[in-house]
C-alpha positions in Angstrom: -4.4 -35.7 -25.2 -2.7 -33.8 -22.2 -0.4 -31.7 -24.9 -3.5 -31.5 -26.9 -5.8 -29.7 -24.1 -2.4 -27.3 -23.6 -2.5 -25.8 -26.9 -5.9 -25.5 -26.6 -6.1 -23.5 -24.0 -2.9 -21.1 -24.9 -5.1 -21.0 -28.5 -8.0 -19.1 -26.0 -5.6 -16.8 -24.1 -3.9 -15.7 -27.5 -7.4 -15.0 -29.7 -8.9 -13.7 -26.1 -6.2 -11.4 -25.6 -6.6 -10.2 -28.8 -10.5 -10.1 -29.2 -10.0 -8.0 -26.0 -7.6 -5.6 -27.6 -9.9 -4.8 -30.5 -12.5 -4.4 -28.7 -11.0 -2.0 -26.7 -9.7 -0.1 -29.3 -13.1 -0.1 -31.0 -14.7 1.4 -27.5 -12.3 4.4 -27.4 -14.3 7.8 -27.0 -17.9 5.6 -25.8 -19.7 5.4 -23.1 -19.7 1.4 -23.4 -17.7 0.1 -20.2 -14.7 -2.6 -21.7 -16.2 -5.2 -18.9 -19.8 -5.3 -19.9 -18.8 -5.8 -23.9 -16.4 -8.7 -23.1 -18.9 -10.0 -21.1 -21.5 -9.7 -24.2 -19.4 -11.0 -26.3 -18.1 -14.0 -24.3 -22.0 -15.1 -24.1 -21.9 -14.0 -27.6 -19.3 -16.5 -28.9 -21.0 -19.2 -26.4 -24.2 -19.5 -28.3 -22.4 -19.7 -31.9 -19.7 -22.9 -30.1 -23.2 -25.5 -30.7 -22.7 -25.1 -34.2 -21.0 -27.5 -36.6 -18.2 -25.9 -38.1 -16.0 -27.7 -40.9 -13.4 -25.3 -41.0 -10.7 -26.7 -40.0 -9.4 -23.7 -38.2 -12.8 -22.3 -36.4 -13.1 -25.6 -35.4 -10.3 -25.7 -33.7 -11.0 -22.3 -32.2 -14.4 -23.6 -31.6 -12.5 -26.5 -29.4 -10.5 -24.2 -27.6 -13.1 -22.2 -26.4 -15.2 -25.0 -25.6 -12.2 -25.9 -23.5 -11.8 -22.7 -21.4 -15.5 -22.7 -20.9 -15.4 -26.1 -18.9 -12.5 -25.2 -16.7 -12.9 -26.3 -13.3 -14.2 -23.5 -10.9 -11.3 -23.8 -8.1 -8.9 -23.5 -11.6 -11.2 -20.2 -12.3 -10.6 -18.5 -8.6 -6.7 -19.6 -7.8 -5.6 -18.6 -11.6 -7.0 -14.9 -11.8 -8.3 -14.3 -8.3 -4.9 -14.0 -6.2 -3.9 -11.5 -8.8 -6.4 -9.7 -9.5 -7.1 -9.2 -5.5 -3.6 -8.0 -5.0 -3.6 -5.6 -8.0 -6.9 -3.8 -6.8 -5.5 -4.3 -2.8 -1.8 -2.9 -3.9 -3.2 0.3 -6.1 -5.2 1.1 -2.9 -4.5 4.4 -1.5 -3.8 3.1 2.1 -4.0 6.2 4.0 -7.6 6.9 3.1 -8.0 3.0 3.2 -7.1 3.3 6.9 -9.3 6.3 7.3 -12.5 4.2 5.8 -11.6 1.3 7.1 -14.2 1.5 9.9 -17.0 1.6 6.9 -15.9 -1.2 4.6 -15.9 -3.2 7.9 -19.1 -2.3 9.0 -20.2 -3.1 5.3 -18.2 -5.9 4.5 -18.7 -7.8 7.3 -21.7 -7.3 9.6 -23.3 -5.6 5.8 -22.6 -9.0 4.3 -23.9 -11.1 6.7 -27.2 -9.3 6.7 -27.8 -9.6 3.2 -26.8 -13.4 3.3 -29.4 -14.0 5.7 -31.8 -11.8 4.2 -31.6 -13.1 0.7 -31.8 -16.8 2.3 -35.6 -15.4 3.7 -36.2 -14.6 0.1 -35.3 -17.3 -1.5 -36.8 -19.9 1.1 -40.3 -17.8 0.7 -40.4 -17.1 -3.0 -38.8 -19.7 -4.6 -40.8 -23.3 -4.9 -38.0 -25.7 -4.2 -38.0 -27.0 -0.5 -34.6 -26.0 -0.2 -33.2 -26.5 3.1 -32.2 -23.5 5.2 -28.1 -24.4 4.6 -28.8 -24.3 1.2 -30.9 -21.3 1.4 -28.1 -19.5 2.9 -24.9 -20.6 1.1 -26.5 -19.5 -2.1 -27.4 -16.4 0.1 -23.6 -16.1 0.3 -22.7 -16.8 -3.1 -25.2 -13.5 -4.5 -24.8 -11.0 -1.8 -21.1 -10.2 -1.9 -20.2 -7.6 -4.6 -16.9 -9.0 -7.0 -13.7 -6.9 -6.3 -13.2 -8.0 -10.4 -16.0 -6.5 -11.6 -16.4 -3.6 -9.2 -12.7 -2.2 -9.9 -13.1 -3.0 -13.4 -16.2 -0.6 -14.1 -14.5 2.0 -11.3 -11.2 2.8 -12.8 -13.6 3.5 -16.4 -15.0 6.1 -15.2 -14.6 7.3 -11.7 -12.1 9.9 -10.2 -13.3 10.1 -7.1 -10.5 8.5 -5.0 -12.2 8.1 -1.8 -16.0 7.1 -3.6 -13.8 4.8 -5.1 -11.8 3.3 -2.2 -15.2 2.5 -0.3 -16.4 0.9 -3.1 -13.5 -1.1 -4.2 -12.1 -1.7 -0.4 -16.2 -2.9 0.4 -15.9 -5.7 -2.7 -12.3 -6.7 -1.6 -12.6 -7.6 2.3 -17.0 -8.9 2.0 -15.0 -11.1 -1.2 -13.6 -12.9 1.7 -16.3 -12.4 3.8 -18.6 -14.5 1.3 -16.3 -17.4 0.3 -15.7 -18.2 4.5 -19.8 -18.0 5.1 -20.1 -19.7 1.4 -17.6 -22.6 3.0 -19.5 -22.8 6.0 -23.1 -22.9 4.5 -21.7 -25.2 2.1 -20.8 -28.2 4.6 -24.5 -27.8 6.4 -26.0 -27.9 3.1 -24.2 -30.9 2.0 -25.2 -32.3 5.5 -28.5 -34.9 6.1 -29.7 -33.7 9.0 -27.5 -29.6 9.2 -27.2 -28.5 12.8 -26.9 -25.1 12.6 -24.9 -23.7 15.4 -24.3 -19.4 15.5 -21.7 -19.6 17.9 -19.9 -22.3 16.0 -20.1 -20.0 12.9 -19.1 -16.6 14.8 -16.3 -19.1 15.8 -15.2 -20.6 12.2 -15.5 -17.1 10.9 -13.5 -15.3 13.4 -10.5 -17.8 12.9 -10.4 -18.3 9.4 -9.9 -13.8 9.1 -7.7 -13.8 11.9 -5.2 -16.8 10.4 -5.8 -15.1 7.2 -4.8 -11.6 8.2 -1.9 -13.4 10.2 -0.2 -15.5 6.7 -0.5 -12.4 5.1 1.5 -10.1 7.4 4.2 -12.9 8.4 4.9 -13.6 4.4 5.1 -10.0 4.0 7.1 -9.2 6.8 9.8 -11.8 5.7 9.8 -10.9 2.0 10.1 -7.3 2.5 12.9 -7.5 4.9 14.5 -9.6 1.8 13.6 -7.1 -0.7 15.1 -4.4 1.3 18.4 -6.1 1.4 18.0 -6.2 -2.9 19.4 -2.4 -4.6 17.3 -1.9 -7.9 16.7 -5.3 -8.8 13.8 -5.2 -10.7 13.2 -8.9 -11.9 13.4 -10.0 -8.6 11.2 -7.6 -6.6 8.6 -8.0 -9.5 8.5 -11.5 -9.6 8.6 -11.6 -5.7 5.2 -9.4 -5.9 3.8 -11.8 -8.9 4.2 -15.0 -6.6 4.1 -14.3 -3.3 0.1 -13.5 -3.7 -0.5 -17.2 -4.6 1.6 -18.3 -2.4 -0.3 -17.1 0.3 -3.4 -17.6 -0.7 -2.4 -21.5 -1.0 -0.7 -21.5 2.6 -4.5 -19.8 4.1 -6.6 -22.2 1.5 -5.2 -25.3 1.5 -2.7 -25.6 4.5 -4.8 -23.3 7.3 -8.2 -23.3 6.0 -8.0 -20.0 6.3 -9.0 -17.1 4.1 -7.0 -16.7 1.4 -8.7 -13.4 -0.3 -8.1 -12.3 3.4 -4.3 -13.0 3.1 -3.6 -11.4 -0.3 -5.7 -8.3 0.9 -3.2 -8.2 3.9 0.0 -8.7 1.9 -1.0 -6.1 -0.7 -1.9 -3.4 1.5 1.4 -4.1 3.8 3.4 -3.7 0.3 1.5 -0.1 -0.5 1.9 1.1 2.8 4.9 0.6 5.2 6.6 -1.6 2.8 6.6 0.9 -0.1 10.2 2.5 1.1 11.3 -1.6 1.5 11.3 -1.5 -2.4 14.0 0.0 -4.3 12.7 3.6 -5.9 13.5 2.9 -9.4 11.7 -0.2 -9.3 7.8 1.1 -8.3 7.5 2.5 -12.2 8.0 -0.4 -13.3 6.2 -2.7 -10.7 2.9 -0.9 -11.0 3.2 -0.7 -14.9 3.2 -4.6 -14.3 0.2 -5.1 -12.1 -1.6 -2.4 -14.8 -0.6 -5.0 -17.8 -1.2 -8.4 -15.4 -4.6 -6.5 -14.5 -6.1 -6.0 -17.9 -4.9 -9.1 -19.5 -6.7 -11.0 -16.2 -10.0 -9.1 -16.8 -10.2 -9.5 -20.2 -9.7 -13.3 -20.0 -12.0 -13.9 -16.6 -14.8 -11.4 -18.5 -15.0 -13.8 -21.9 -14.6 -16.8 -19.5 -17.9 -15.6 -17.6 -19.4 -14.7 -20.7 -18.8 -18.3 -22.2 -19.8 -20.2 -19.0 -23.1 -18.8 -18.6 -23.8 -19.1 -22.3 -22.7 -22.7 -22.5 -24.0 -24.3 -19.1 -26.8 -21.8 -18.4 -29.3 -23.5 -21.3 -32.7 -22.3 -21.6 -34.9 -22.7 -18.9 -38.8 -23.1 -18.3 -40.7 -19.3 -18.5 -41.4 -19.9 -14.2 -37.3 -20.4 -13.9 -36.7 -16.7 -15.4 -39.4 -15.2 -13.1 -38.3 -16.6 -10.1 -34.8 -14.6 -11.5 -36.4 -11.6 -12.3 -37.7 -11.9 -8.5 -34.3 -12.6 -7.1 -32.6 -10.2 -9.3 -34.7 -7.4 -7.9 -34.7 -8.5 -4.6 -30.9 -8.6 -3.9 -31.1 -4.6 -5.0 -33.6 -3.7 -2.6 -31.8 -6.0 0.5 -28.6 -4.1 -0.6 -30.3 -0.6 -0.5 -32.2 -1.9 2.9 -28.8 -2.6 4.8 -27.2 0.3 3.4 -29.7 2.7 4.2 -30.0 1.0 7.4 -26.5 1.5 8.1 -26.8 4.9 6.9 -26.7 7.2 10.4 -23.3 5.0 10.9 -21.7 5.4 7.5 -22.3 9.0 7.8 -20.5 9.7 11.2 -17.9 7.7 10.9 -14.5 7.5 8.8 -15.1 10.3 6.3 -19.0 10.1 6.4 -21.1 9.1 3.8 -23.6 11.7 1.5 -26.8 10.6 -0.3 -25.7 10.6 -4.0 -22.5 7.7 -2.5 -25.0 5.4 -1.2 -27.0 5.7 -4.4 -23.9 4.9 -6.2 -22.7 2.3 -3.4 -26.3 0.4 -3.8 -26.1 0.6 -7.6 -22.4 -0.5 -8.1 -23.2 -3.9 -6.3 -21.8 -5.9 -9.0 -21.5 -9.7 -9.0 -19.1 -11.2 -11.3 -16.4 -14.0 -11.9 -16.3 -15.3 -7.9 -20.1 -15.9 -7.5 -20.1 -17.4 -10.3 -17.1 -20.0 -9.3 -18.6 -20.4 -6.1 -21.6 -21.5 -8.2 -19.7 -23.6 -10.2 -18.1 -25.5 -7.3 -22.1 -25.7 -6.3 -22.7 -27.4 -9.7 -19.8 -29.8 -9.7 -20.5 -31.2 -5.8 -21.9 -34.7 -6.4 -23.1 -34.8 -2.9 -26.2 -32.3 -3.7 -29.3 -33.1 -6.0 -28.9 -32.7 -9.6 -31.9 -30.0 -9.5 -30.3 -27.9 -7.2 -27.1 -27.8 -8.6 -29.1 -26.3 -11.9 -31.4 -24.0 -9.5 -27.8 -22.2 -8.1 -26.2 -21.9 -11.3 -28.7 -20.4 -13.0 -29.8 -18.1 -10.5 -26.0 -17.0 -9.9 -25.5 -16.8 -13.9 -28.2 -14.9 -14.2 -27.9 -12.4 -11.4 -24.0 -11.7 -12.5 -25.5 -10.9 -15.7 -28.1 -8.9 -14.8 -25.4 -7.0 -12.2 -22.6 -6.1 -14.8 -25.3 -5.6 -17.6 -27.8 -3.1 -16.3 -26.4 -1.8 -12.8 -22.7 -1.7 -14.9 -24.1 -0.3 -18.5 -26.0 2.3 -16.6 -23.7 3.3 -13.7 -22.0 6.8 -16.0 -25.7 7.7 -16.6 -25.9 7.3 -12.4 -23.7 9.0 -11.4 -23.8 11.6 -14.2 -27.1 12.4 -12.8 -25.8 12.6 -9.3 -23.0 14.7 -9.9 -20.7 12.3 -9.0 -19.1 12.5 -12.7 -17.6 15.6 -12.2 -14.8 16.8 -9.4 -16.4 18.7 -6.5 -16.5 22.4 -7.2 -14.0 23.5 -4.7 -11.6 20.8 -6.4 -12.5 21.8 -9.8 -12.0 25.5 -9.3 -8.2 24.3 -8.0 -7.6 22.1 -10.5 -8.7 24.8 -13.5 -6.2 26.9 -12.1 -3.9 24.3 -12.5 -5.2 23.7 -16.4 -4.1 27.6 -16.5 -0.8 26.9 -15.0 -0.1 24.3 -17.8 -1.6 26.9 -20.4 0.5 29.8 -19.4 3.7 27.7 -19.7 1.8 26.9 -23.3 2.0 30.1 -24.7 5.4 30.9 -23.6 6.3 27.7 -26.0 4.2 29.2 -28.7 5.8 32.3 -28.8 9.0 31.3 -28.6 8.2 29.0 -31.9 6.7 31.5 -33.6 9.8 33.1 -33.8 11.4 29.8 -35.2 13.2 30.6 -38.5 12.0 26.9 -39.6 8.3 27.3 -38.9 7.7 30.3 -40.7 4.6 28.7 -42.4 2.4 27.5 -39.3 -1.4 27.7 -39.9 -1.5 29.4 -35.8 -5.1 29.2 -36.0 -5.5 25.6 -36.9 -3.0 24.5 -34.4 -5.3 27.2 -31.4 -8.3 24.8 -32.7 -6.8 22.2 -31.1 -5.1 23.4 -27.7 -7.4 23.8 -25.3 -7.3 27.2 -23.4 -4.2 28.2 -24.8 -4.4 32.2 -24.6 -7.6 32.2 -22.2 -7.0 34.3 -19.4 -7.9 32.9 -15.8 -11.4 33.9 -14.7 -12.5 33.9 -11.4 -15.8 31.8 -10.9 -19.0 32.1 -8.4 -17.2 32.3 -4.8 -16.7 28.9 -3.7 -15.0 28.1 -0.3 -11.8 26.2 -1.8 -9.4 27.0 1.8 -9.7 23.1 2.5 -9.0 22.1 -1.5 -6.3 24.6 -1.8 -4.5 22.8 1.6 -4.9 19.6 0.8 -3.6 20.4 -2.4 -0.6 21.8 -0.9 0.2 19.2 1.3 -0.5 16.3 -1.4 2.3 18.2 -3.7 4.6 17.9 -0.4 4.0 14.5 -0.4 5.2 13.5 -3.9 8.1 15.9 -3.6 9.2 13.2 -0.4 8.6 10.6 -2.9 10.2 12.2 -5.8 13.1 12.4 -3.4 13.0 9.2 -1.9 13.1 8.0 -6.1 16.4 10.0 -6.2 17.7 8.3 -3.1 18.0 11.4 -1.5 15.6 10.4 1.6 16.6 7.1 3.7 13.4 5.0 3.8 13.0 5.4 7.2 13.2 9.1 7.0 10.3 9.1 4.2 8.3 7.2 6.4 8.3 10.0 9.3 7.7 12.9 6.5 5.1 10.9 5.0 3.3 9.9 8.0 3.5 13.5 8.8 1.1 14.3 5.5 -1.2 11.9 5.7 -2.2 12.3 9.0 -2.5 16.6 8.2 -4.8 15.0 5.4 -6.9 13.5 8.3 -10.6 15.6 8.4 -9.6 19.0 7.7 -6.3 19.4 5.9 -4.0 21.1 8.4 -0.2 22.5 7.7 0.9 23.6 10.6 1.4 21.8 13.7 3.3 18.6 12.8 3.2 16.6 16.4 3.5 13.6 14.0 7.2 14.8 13.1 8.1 15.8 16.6 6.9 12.6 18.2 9.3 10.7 16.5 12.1 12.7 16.2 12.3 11.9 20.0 15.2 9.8 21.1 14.1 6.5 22.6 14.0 7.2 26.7 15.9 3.5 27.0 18.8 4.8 24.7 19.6 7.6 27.0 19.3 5.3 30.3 21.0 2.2 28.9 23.7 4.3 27.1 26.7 3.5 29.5 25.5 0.5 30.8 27.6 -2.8 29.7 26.9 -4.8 26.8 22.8 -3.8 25.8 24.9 0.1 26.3 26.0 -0.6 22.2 22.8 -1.4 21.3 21.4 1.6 23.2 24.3 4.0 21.9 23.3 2.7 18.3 19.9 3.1 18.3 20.0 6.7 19.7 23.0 7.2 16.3 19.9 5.5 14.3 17.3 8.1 15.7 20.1 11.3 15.5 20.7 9.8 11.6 16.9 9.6 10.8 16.2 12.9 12.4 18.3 15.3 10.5 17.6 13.6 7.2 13.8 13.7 7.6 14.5 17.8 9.1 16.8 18.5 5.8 13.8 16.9 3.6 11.3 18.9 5.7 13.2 22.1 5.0 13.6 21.1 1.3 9.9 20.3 1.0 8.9 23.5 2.7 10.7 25.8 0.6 9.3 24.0 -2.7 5.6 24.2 -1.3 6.3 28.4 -0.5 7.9 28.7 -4.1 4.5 26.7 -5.4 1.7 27.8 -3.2 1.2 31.1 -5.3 0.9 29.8 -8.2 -2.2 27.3 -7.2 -3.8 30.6 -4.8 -7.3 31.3 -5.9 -7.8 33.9 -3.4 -5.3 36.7 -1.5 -6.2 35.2 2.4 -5.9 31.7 1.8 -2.3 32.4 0.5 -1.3 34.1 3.2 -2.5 31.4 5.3 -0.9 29.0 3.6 2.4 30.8 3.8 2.1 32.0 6.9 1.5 28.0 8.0 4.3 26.7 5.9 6.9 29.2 6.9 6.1 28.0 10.2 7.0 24.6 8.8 9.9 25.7 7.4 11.4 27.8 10.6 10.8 24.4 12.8 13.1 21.9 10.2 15.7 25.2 10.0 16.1 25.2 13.4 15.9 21.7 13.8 19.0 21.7 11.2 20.6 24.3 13.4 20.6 23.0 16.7 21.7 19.5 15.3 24.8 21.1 13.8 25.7 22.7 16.9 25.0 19.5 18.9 26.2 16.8 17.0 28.9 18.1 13.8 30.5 14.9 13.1 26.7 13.0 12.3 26.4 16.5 10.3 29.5 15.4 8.3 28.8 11.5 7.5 25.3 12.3 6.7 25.8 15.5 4.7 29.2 13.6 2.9 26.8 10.4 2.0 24.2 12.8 0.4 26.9 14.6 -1.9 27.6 11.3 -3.2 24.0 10.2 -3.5 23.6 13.7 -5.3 26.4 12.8 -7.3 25.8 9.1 -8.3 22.5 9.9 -9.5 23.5 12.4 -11.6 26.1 10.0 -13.0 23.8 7.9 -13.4 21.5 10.1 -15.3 24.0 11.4 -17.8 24.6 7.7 -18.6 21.0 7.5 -19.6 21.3 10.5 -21.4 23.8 9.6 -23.4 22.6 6.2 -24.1 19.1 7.6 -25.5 21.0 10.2 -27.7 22.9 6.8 -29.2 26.6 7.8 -27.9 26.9 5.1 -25.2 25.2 1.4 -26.7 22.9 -0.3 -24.4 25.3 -3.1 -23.3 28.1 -0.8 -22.1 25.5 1.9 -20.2 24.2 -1.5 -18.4 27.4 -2.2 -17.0 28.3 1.5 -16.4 25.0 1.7 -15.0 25.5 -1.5 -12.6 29.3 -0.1 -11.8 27.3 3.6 -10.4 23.9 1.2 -8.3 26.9 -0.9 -6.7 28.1 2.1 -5.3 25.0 3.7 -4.1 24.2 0.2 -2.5 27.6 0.4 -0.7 27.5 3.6 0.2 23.8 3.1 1.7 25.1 0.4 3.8 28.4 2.2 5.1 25.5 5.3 6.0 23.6 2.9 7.9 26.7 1.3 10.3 27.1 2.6 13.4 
């Protein structure tokens, strides 16, 4: 029976997977988001599983799906929701995360709370069940928070707004957590005979379960990373590290802590796209993220159908009063949202980045519910200690609200925005990034000429093939005059940043050395971009005032001597990048000008930049020649391995070397970079 129920369930992943996979394909080029089809269709295929069917092989699908629709709840949230969190968590840009942070707290937490307790009200006046007031609010917290699954789902379709979409998505990840501590909490006073409900007791429970949360989460990371940075391009371990490490401590803040364990994954992921990004070896972040992509998709596309059949199957039809009082709800959770955000609104607007109109439309609207209120539901429905009748009354209020959410609010949210403006790129960005459109198409039509005078493509219909390249011969037009200074910068200093990763890829910046540089951007990217100062870089290019003192002194002296070797070591790399990056940005900064002052600025700021690494470089040569010599020596070889390295691949792709030997000459080149990286590091 036990091998029976197996098969049946791998039978639903496969045919999911690949009802998901033509559906997709059959979406390309419409408007129709992926996650409000599969949930369609998931309810779809639910109605059609009360038939008889004789066949022996629909019934068996027909079995399966029956299956997957009666999973247990807690099955539902530890199989898909540790992953999916740390996918949406670990594709975070962190340094605008940082910057918002102050607004998906104030959101997320105090923002959740308020619409718990509001949408508690509600229900206890509208609705004509005598519930008590724990029940009241622990279905309060099951409908208020918006679903990081569904949210980042709908997002990545269709939005490129990177920070838009970093308060929305950061908002559904932390009030996630937010809602299954208060759902915990409201649970055990709803469950109780006579609930004493205590505020201080819950400020208390709240405040400990985040805290032990946020602490799992930084001490597993902590420990794995310092593992993973002892690992040189080992990519089956540092990916499978990343694919069970998330469960494992949600787990340890679940079941060992009673802590939170969205909380914990949250932590972990955003440690791993932060300061542990340099921890993990360069060729391996391609890789990893193509991973999380293919783990992400497959996840949604299963926990979408899942909803879809779960609400279809155990939702039933209820009496016309029942569908009122959720017509009522539905509409009331949109107005309490819009109520607290508006409220919030004078905050959200002055602090981290501020807030405009046309975002807190889109913030209101884009409060989906998905796959974790509706687990939270379930675990509502399967608790023997509450009354039959108001197991139902939750889950279909909860079913019918995450329907409602991803249906209308999701289905509509392109027609939203469109109608904001929020579908587009801001103007000042768009004017930059047309000129880089004209950048590609210039290097275009060099191409094209030079096949046009291809002896063996003497009969290509040019016209046909112009049909179809955009902007191909179109000469760059200047536009209405649109302030684009602050575009063009950030720009600027977003392309420095990548060159440091690009390098740090080519394992020609230390890890600690790309930290400094790209701490250095991101906080020029703070409000106004800014090029030149860099007090970031000078700060800690400063040796440590204990090295110099303890330097002679007996035994701690070593350790003084080498960390003040560490610091000399760290500086002149990071000063050689910052030279490197400097003279890329002053080759590149004319080709992305839009007008003749900004470029001078921009030059003017980045020579700047490029005099204080020079002379940085300088003074270090003068001052300290033989760490000039190790760290210049270890950089020809880096230089040189990778280029070995490189040919290898070369040759292997062209068919001259077969996979098995480039392995092993491949391994024979990584061992040395690993040892070399190591003898760099001694002191």
């Amino acid at each position: 029976m036990h091998m029976q129920m197996t098969l049946q369930l791998l039978v639903f992943f496969v045919v999911a997977i690949i009802l998901g996979i033509v559906l997709r394909r059959l979406l390309k080029n419409t408007a129709i988001p992926y996650s409000v089809a599969l949930l369609v269709l998931g309810m779809l295929i639910g109605s059609v599983l009360d038939y008889d069917i004789q066949t022996p092989f629909l019934h068996e699908l027909k079995s399966a799906f029956l299956l997957a629709s009666q999973l247990d709840a807690n099955l539902i949230m530890f199989i898909f929701l540790p992953a999916l969190v740390f996918e949406s968590a670990f594709s975070l840009e962190v340094h605008l995360f940082k910057r918002m942070f102050s607004q998906i707290a104030l959101l997320a937490i105090p923002g959740m709370v308020l619409c718990t307790v509001i949408t508690a009200l509600l229900s206890l006046s509208v609705l004509p069940w005598h519930w008590s007031v724990g029940t009241a609010l622990m279905f309060g917290a099951i409908v208020s928070a918006t679903d990081p699954v569904a949210v980042v789902s709908l997002l990545k379709e269709m939005c490129s707004r990177a920070r838009l979409q970093t308060l929305i998505e950061g908002e559904s990840l932390l009030n996630d957590g937010t809602a299954i501590v208060l759902f915990t909490l409201f649970m055990g006073l709803a469950t109780q005979a006579q609930a004493e409900f205590s505020f201080m007791h819950v400020i208390g429970e709240f405040t400990r379960v985040v805290s032990i949360g946020v602490l799992i989460g930084a001490v597993v990371a902590a420990i794995s990373l310092k593992f993973i940075g002892s690992l040189f391009n080992d990519s089956l371990i540092e990916i499978a590290l990343t694919l069970v490490l998330p469960y494992l401590v949600f787990y340890l803040s679940e079941h060992v802590f009673h802590a939170s364990g969205v909380v914990s994954v949250v932590t972990l992921a955003l440690i791993y796209a932060g300061p542990g990004r340099t921890r993990f070896s360069p060729e391996v972040m391609e890789h990893l993220h193509h991973f999380w992509h293919t783990l992400s998709y497959l996840f949604n596309t299963l926990i979408f159908i899942l909803v879809g059949l779960v609400v279809s199957t155990r939702l039933g039809l209820a009496d016309l009063a029942n569908w009122q009082y959720l017509a009522v709800i539905f509409a009331g959770i949109l107005v309490i949202r819009t109520m607290v955000i508006v409220g919030f609104m004078p905050i959200l607007a002055r602090i981290g980045i501020g807030l405009t109109k046309e975002k807190s439309i889109v913030l209101i609207w884009g409060g989906l519910r998905g796959a974790v209120s509706l687990a939270l539901a379930l675990i509502v429905a399967t608790n023997e200690s509450l009354d039959i009748q108001l197991r139902d009354q939750v889950l279909f209020l909860t079913a019918g609200i995450v329907v409602l959410t991803i249906v209308v609010n999701g289905s509509s949210m392109r027609f939203v925005m469109a109608k904001l403006g929020l579908d587009k790129l801001p103007k000042a960005k768009q004017k930059t990034f047309a000129k880089v459109q004209h950048k590609i198409s210039d290097e275009m039509v060099k191409v094209r000429e030079s096949l046009k005078q291809d002896e063996h493509l003497k009969a290509v219909n040019w016209q046909a093939v112009d049909r179809n390249i955009v902007t191909v011969a179109t000469p760059y037009k200047e536009e209405e005059s649109i302030d684009t200074q602050v575009e063009y910068q950030r720009k600027l200093l977003e392309s420095e940043r990548q060159f440091y990763w690009n390098q740090f890829a080519k394992g020609l910046l230390s890890q600690d050395a790309t930290h400094i540089l790209i701490g250095a951007i991101e906080k020029a990217l703070d409000g106004t971009p800014q090029i030149w100062p860099r007090p970031f870089i000078a700060k800690h290019w400063q040796i440590p005032r204990w090295a110099n003192q303890c330097a002679n002194m007996p035994i701690i002296g070593v350790y003084a001597r080498g960390a003040s070797y560490k610091q000399h070591v760290i500086t002149f790399e990071s000063a050689r990048g910052l030279f490197e990056a400097s003279t890329y940005i002053l080759e590149l900064a004319p080709s992305l000008s839009l007008e003749v002052e900004q470029l001078e600025t921009a030059l003017e700021q980045m020579t700047l930049v490029n005099q204080f690494a020079d002379n940085t470089l300088n003074d270090f040569r003068k001052d300290s020649p033989h760490l000039v010599e190790r760290v210049e020596s270890y950089l020809a070889l880096r230089i040189l391995l990778n280029t070995e390295r490189k040919k290898i691949q070369e040759l292997t792709h062209e068919g001259i070397i077969s996979e098995v030997d480039a392995e092993k000459l491949i391994e024979e080149v990584e061992l040395k970079m690993h040892e070399s990286k190591k003898l760099n590091q001694l002191v």
